[in-house]
C-alpha positions as CSV (number, residue, x, y, z in Angstrom):
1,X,143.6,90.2,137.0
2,X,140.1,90.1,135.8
3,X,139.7,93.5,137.5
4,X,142.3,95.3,136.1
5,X,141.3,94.3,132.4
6,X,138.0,95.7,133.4
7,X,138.9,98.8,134.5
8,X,141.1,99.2,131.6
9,X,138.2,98.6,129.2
10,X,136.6,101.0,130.6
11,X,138.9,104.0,131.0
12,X,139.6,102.8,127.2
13,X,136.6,103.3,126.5
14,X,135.9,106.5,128.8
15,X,139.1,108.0,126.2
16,X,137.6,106.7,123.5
17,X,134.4,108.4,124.0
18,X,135.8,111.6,125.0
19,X,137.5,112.0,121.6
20,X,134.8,112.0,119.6
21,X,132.5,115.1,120.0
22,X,129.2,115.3,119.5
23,X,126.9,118.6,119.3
24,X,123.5,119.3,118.0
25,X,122.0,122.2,115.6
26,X,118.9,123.5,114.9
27,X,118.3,124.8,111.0
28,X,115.0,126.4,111.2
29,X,116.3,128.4,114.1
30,X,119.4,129.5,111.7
31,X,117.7,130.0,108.5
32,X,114.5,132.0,110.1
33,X,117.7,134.4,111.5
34,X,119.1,134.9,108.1
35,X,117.4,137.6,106.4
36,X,117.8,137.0,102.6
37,X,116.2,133.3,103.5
38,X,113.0,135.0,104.8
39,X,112.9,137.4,101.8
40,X,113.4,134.3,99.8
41,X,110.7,132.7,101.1
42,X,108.4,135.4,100.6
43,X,109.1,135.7,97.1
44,X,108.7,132.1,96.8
45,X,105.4,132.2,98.3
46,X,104.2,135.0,96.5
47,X,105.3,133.4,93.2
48,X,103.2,130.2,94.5
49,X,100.2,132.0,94.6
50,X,100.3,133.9,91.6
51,X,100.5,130.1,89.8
52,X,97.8,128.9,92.1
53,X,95.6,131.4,91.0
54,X,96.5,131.0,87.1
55,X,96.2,127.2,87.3
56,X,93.1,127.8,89.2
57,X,91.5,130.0,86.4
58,X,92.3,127.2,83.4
59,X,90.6,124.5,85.8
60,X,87.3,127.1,86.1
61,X,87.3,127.6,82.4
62,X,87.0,123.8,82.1
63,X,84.4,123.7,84.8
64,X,82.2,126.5,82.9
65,X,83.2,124.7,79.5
66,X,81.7,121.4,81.1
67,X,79.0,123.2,82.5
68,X,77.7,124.8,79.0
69,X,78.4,121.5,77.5
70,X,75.9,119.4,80.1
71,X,73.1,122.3,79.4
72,X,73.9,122.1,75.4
73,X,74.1,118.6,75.0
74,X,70.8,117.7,74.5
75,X,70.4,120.3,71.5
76,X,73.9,118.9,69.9
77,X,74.2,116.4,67.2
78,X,76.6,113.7,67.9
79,X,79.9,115.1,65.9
80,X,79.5,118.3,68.2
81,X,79.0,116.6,71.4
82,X,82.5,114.8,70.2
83,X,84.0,118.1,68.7
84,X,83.1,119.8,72.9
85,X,84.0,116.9,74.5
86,X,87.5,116.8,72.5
87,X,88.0,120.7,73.5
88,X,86.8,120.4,77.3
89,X,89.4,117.3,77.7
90,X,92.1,119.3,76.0
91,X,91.6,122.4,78.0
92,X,92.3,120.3,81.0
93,X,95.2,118.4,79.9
94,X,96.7,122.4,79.0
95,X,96.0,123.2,82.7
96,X,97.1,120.1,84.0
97,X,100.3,120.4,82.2
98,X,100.7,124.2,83.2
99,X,99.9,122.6,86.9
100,X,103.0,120.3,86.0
101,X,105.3,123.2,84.3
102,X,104.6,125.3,87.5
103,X,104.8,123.0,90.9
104,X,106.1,119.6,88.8
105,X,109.5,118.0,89.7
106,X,111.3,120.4,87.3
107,X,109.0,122.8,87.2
108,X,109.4,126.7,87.7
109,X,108.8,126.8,91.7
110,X,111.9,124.1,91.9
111,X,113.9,126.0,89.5
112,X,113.3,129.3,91.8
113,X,113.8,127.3,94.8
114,X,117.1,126.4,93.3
115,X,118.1,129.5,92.7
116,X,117.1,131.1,95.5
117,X,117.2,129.3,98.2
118,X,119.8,126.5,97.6
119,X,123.0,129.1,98.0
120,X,121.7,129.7,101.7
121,X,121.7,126.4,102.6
122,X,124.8,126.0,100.8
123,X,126.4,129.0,103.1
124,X,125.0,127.2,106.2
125,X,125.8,123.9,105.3
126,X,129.8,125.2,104.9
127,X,129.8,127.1,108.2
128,X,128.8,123.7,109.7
129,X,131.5,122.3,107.7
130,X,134.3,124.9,108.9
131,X,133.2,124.9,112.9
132,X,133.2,120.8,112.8
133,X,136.7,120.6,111.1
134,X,137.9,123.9,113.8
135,X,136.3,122.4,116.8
136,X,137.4,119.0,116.3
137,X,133.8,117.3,116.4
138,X,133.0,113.9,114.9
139,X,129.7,114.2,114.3
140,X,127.0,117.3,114.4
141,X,123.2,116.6,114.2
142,X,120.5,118.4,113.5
143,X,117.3,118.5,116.1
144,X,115.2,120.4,113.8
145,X,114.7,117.8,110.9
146,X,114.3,114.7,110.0
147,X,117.6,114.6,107.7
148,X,119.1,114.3,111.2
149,X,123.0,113.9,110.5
150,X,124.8,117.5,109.2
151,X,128.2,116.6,109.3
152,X,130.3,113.7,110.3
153,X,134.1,112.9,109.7
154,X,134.8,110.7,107.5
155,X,137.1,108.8,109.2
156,X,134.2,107.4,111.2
157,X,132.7,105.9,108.7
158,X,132.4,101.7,109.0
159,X,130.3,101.3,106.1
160,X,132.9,99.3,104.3
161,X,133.8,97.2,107.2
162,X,130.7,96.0,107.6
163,X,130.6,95.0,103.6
164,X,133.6,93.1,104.1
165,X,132.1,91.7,107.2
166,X,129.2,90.6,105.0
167,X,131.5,89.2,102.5
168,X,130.7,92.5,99.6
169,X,133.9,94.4,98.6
């Protein structure tokens, strides 16, 4: 009896594990053989230099205004030492803020990014979508990154099971 329950078990589980398809992807290799992503990231790259280099200008301005400060000092009564000192620390909260503006959270590169590169992904990301629905698969990873999971269906999900489990609704 014992035996039979076993071998049930498993050919349950042996149907059970058939069912559910798994298959991997690999991102990079898709989106380095999509052209517009390449010229994309070109532009991208190009714009990151050309506020790289602006950035980089403000910050040797304040470096040569802190340089001619250091040599004048000595000659400069105290109210002009302040009246320097106010404009060298201003100059570098303008380029530090430019910094921001340019490579910040919100800044220009992101919006770019967004604009740019964002309806690529969002192409790739719904021919996933359409060959996981088609093909039937449960679940479809991706080997290149670390974000790992692509797709899954949603009927796999457990999450709230294990709430309830844990006694959370």
């Amino acid at each position: 009896m014992k035996k039979i329950l076993v071998l049930l078990a498993v050919a349950f589980c042996a149907t059970i594990a058939q069912a559910q398809k798994f298959v991997f992807i690999d991102t990079e290799y898709i989106l380095k053989n999509i052209p517009a992503y390449e010229s994309a990231n070109e532009q991208l790259s190009t714009l990151s230099k050309t506020y790289e280099s602006e950035i980089k200008a403000k910050m040797q301005e304040v470096e040569k205004l802190y340089e001619t400060y250091r040599t004048e000092s000595v000659f400069l009564t105290n109210d002009m030492k302040v009246k320097k000192e106010n404009e060298i620390v201003e100059k570098e909260k303008q380029a530090k803020k430019l910094q921001q503006s340019y490579f910040g959270q919100d800044g220009e590169l992101y919006k770019q990014r967004e604009i740019l590169i964002k309806p690529i992904q969002d192409q790739v990301y719904s021919a996933i979508t359409a060959i996981a629905k088609e093909k039937n698969y449960s679940a479809i990873f991706d080997k290149s990154s670390n974000i790992g999971l692509m797709y899954n269906d949603p009927s796999l999900d457990i999450s709230d099971q294990v709430l309830t489990r844990l006694g959370y609704k």
